[in-house]
C-alpha positions as semicolon CSV with decimal commas, in nm:
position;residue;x (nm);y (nm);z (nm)
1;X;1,804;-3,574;-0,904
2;X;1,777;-3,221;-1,069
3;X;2,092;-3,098;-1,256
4;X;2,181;-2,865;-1,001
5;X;2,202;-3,144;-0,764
6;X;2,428;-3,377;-0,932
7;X;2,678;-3,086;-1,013
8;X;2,653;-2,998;-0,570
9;X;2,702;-3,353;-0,564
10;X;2,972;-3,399;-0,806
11;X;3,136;-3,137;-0,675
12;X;3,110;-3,254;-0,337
13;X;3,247;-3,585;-0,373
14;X;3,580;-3,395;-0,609
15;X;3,652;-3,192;-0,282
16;X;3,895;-3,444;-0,093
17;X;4,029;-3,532;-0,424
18;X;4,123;-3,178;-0,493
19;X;4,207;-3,087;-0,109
20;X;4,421;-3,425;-0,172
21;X;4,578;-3,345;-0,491
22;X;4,643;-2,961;-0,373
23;X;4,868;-3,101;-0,129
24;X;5,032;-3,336;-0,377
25;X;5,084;-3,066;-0,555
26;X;5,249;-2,817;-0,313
27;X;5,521;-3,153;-0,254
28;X;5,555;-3,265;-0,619
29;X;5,556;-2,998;-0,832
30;X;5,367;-3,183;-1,128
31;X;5,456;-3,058;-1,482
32;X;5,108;-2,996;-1,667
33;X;5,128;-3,362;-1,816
34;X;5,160;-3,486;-1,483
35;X;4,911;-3,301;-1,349
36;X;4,666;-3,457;-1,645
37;X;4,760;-3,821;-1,587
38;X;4,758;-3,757;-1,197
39;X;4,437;-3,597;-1,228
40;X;4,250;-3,926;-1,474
41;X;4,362;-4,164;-1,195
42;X;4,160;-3,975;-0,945
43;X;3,899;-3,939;-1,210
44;X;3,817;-4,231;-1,289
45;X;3,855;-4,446;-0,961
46;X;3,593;-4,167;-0,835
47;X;3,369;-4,286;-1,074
48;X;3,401;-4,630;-1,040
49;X;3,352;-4,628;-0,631
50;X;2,980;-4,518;-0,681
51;X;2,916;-4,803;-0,903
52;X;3,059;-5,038;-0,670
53;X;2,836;-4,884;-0,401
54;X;2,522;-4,821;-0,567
55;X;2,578;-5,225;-0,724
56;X;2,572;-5,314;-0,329
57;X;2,303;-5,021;-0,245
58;X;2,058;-5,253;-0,539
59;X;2,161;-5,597;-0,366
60;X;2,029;-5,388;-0,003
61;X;1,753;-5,228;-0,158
62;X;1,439;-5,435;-0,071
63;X;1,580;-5,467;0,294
64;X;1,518;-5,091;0,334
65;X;1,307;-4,967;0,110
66;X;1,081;-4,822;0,426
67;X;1,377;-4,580;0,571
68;X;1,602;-4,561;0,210
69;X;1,600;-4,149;0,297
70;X;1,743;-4,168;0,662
71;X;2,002;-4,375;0,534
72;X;2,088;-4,161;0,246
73;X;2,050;-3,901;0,456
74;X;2,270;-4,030;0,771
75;X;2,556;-4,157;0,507
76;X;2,573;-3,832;0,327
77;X;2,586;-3,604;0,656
78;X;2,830;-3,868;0,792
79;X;3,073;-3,824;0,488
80;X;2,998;-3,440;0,490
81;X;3,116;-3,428;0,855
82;X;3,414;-3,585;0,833
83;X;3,509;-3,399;0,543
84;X;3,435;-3,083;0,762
85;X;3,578;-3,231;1,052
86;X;3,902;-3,296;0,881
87;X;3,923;-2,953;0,734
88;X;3,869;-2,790;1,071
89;X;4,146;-3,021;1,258
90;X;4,425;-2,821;1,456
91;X;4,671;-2,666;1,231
92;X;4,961;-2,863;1,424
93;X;4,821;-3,187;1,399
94;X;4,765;-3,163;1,000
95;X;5,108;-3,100;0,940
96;X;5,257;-3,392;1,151
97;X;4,996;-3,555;0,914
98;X;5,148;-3,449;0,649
99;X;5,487;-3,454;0,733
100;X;5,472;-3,863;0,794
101;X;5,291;-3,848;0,492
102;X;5,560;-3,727;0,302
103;X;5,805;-4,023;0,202
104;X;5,525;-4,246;0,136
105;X;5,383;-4,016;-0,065
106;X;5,575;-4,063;-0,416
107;X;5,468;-4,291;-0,713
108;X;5,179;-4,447;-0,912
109;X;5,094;-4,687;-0,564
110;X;5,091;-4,359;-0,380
111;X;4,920;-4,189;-0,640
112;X;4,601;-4,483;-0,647
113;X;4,609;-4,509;-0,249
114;X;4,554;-4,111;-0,217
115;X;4,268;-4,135;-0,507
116;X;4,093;-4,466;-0,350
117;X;4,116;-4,312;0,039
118;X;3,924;-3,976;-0,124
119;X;3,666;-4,187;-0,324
120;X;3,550;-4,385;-0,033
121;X;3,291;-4,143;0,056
122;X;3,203;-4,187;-0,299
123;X;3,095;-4,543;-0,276
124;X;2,846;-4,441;0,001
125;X;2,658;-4,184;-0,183
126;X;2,625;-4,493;-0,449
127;X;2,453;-4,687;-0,194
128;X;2,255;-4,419;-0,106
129;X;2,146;-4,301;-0,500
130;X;2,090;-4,702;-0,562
131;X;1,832;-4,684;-0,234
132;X;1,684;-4,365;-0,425
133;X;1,712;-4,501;-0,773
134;X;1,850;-4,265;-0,929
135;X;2,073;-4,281;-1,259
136;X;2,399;-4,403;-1,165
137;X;2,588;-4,422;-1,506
138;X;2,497;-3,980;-1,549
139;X;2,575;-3,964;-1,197
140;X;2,917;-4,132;-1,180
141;X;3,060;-3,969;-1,517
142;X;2,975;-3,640;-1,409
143;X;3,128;-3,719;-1,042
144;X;3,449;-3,904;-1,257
145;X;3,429;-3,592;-1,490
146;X;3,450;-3,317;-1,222
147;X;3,679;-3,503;-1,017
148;X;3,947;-3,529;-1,270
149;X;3,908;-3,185;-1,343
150;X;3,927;-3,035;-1,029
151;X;4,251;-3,273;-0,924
152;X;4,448;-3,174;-1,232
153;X;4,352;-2,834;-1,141
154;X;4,437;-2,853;-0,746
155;X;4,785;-3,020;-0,880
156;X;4,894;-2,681;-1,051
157;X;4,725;-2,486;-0,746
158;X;4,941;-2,652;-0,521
159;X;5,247;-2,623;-0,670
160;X;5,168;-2,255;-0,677
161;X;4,982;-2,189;-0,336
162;X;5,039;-2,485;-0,106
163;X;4,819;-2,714;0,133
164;X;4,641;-2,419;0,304
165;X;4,352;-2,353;0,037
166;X;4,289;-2,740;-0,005
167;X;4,156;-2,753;0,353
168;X;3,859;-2,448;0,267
169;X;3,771;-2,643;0,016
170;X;3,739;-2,976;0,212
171;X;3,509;-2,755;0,458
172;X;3,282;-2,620;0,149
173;X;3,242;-2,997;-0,001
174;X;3,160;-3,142;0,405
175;X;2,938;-2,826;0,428
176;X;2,744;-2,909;0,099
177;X;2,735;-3,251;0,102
178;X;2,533;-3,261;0,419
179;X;2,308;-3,037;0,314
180;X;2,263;-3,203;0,044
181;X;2,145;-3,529;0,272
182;X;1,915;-3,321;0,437
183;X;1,750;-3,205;0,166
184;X;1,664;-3,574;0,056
185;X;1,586;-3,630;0,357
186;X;1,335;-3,375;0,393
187;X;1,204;-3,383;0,033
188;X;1,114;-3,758;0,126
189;X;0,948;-3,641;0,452
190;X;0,755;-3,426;0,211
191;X;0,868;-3,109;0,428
192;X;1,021;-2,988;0,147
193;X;0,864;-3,036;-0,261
194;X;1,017;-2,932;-0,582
């Protein structure tokens, strides 16, 4: 992958954690070191899901070797629409979300459950860059990297702007993410060369 595509990618896969941690934000208030311990949790269990996926994407990887691209390409644009498909849900219906979300929403278990749900995706681009073979350990750290920054940093947003601005970014990181599987796809369909 070129440079510019890990950063889309990293940046991609930080988007629920900082449409996540925007909301967290906007409930908890977090104090800066909060915000910084907060934000390493989500960090660095969205660099360890791509491992874990990648390390099952290897086991797989003889199986498929002969349509590695489609799958790539169907997991990515399946994570990308759901992340746009949750950013575009009705207005009401996010904010019952929410609101049920609220109580259970305080505390390091809270804290780990809100950073594993937004690193799933994660571990499904890791099968897909294992399929690809691609560098995993540059891949993750810049994913854990970018993650952590953008969740400390959606943290102090929300306690200053609210839950609003975390679902545009959501949208942005669905919207990239699957065009990002279509470009692998397309590159390995030799439609498109770099």
């Amino acid at each position: 992958m070129t440079p510019i595509a890990i950063a889309v990618l990293s940046l991609s896969m930080s988007a629920d954690a900082f449409a996540a941690a925007i909301g967290r934000g906007a409930v908890h208030r977090p104090t800066l070191p909060q915000a910084l311990r907060s934000g390493l949790v989500f960090g660095v269990i969205e660099a360890i899901t791509p491992l874990i996926g990648f390390a099952l994407g290897v086991a797989a990887a003889g199986f498929v070797e002969a349509i590695d691209h489609w799958i790539a390409f169907g997991l990515l644009g399946a994570v990308g629409g759901k992340m746009i498909w949750e950013a575009l849900k009705p207005e009401v219906e996010a904010e019952e979300e929410a609101e049920t979300g609220k109580a259970a929403s305080r505390g390091l278990i809270a804290l780990v459950a809100t950073a594993v749900g937004t690193s799933i995706d994660a571990g499904a681009v890791g099968v897909g860059l294992a399929l690809l073979g691609e560098n995993i350990w540059l891949i993750a750290a810049c994913i854990g990297a970018t993650t952590f920054a953008l969740a400390t940093l959606g943290l102090l947003i929300g306690r200053a702007a609210g839950r609003r601005l975390g679902r545009v970014v959501e949208l942005i990181g669905g919207v990239a993410l699957s065009l990002l599987g279509l470009k692998i796809l397309l590159e390995h369909l030799g439609v498109l060369t770099f």
